[in-house]
N, C-alpha and C positions, 0 to 999 in steps of 0.2 A: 464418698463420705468417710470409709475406714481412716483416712489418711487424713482426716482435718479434727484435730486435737481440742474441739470446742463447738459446744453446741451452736451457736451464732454465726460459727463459722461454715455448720453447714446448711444453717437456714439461709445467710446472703447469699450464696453460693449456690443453694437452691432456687431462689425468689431469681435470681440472674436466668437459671435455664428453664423453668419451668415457664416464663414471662415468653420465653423468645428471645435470640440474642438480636440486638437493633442497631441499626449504624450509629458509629459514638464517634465524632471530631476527635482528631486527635493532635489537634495543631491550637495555639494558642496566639491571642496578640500580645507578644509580651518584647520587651528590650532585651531581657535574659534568657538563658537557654541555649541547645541545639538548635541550631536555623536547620527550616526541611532546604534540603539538597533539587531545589527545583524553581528555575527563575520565575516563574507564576506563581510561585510563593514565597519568595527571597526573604519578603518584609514578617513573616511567621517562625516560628519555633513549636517545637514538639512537646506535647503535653508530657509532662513530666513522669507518670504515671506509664503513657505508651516507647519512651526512651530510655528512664532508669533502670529497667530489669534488662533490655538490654544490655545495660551497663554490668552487670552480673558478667557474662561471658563477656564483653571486652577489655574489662579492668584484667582477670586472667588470663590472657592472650595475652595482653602487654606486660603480664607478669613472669609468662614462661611460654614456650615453643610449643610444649605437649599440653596446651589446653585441651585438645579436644577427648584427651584421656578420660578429661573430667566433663564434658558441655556434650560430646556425641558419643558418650557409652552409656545409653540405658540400660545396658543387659548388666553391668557391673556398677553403677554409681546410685547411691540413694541419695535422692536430694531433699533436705529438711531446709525447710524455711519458717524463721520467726518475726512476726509482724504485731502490730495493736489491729484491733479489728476494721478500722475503716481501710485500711489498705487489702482485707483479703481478697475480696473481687478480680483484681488488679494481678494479681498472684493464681488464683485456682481458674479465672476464665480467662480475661485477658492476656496478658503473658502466653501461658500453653497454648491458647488458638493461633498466635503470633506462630510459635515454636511449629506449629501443627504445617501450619500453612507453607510456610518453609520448606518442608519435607525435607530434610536435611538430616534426619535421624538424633536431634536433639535430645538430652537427658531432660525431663519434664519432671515438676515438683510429683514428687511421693509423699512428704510429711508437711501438715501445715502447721503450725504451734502458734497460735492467735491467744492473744491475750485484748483485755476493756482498757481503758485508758486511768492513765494515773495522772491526777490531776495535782495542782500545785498549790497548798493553803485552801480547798475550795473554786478555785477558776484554773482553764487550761495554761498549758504550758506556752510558753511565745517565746522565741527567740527574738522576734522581732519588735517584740513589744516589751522587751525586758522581762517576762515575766518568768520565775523559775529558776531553777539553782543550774546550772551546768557544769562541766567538766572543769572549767580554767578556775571557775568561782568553789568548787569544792576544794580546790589546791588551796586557792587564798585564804579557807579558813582558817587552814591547818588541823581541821578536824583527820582524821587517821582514818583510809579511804576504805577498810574493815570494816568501821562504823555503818558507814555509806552502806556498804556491801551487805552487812548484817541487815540492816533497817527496811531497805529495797527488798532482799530476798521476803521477811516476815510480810510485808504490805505489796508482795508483786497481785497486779491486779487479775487473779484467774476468772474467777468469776463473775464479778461484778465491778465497778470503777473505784476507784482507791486513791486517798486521798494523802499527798508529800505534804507534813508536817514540822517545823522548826522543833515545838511540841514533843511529837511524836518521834523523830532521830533521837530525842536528848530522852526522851524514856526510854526510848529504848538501852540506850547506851547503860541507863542508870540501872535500870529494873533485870535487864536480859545479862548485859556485857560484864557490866560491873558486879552485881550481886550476887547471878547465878555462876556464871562461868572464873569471876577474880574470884568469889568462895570456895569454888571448886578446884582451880589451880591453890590455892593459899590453904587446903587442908591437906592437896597432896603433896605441896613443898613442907609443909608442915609433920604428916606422917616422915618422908623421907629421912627428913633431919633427926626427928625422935626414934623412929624405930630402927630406920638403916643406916645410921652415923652420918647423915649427913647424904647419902647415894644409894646409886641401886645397885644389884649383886651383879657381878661380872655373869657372864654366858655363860652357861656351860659348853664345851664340844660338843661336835655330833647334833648342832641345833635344836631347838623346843624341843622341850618332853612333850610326851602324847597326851592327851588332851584326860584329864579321868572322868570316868564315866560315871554317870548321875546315878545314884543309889534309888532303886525301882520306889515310887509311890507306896505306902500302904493301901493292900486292896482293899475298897469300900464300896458296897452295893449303893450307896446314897449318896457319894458325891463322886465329881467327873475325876478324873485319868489327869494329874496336872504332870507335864514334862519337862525337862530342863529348860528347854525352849521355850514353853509358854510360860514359866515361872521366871523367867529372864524377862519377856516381856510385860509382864503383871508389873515388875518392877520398873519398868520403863513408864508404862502406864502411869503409876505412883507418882514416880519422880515429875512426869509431863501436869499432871493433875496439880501439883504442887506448883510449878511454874507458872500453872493457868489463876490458880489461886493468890499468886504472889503480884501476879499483873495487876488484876483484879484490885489487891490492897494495894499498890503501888497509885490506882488510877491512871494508868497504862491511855492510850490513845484505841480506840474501839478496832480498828483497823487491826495493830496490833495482839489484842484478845483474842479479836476472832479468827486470826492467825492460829495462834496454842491452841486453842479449842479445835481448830481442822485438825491439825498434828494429833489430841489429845484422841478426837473421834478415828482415825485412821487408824490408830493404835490400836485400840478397842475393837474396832471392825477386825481386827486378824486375830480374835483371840475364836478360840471354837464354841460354836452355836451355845451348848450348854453352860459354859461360862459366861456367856451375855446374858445371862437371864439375872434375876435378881437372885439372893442369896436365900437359899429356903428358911421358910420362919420372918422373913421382912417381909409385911404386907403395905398396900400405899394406903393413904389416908381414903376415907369411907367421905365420898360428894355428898 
């Protein structure tokens, strides 16, 4: 369980060994697919699920000579694999029993990185049913695939399922891309031009000065030790807090919020114990 990156992922995962493992078909009636290699079942194909990881090591071999550098060195290869969560079964039992069985001294996953699923407007994705934005159709926007990128990362579904929004891209764009980040480049093209002519000052030789060293706190029996470091991050904080707040007036898409808010709380969590408290002298309202 060290090695699976998600609570869920080590409850199916457990619910799979804990149950007993039980014979699973692994052949399908299908037109498509790998046909199994056996004339008493010529008219079958292989369950998708027991042939694709397969495909992991074969797509490598037909990519270079020295697969097995990478597919029979467990003593030197760490294998991480990323999945949405119905496929981890498939990955942490199935697969590795395959590899097991084999005996062939197989690299077996070490890292699972499982995420919930990210739905589209509210209903799943279908390629089949048209439903969902894909690769070819985000070109035909001509939306700028950064956007994509930005919007996806804030709304990636870690913990809970997450919802792809029209909405939601174009807030973001507006609230995150446009406001915080074009303000921020437009007051440092802006300084540049006013304070430094226009650019920045040439290098000096001899590479970066050394770094100067933060002038000691005033010693105080009644408030904490603040250091360069955690006064750097207090600002971070600030600034995150402010972002969170800007969402918020924007009317941001909730997905998105509770994004800045994870970042905002993370931040907070590495500040030290006695700075998490409240500020002395601020008491909360009396129930």
């Amino acid at each position: 369980s060290s090695g699976i990156n998600a609570e869920y992922g080590v409850a199916i995962t457990g619910s799979w060994l804990k149950t007993g493992l039980k014979p699973r078909c692994i052949t399908r009636d299908l037109k498509w697919g790998t046909p199994v290699p056996h004339p008493d079942f010529s008219d079958k194909v292989f369950y998708v699920w027991f042939d694709a990881p397969i495909g992991y090591i074969s797509i490598t071999a037909n990519y270079m000579k020295d697969w097995e550098l990478w597919w029979k060195n467990p003593e030197q290869v760490t294998l991480t694999q990323f999945m949405a969560k119905d496929n981890v079964p498939f990955h942490t039992v199935v697969f590795p029993a395959s590899l097991m069985a084999a005996d062939d001294n197989y690299t077996m996953i070490n890292v699972l990185d499982g995420i919930e699923y990210l739905q589209y407007e509210g209903t799943k994705f279908s390629k089949s049913r048209g439903t969902g934005v894909f690769g070819d159709q985000c070109i035909e926007t001509n939306i700028p695939c950064d956007i994509f990128r930005c919007y996806l990362l804030l709304t990636r579904p870690e913990s809970s399922d997450a919802n792809f929004t029209w909405e939601g891209l174009a807030s973001t764009n507006n609230a995150i891309l446009l406001n915080n980040l074009g303000n921020f480049v437009l007051r440092a093209l802006t300084f540049a031009k006013g304070g430094k002519k226009g650019g920045a000052p040439a290098a000096k030789k001899g590479g970066a000065p050394p770094p100067k060293k933060a002038s000691p706190p005033p010693s105080s029996t009644s408030s904490p030790t603040v250091t360069a470091e955690v006064a750097a991050l207090q600002k971070e904080i600030e600034a995150q807090g402010n972002k969170v707040r800007e969402l918020k007036a924007a009317k941001a898409e909730k997905g998105v919020i509770d994004a800045a808010v994870k970042v905002l709380l993370g931040l907070k969590a590495k500040l030290p114990p006695e700075l998490q408290q409240a500020p002395a002298g601020k008491k909360g309202k009396k129930k």
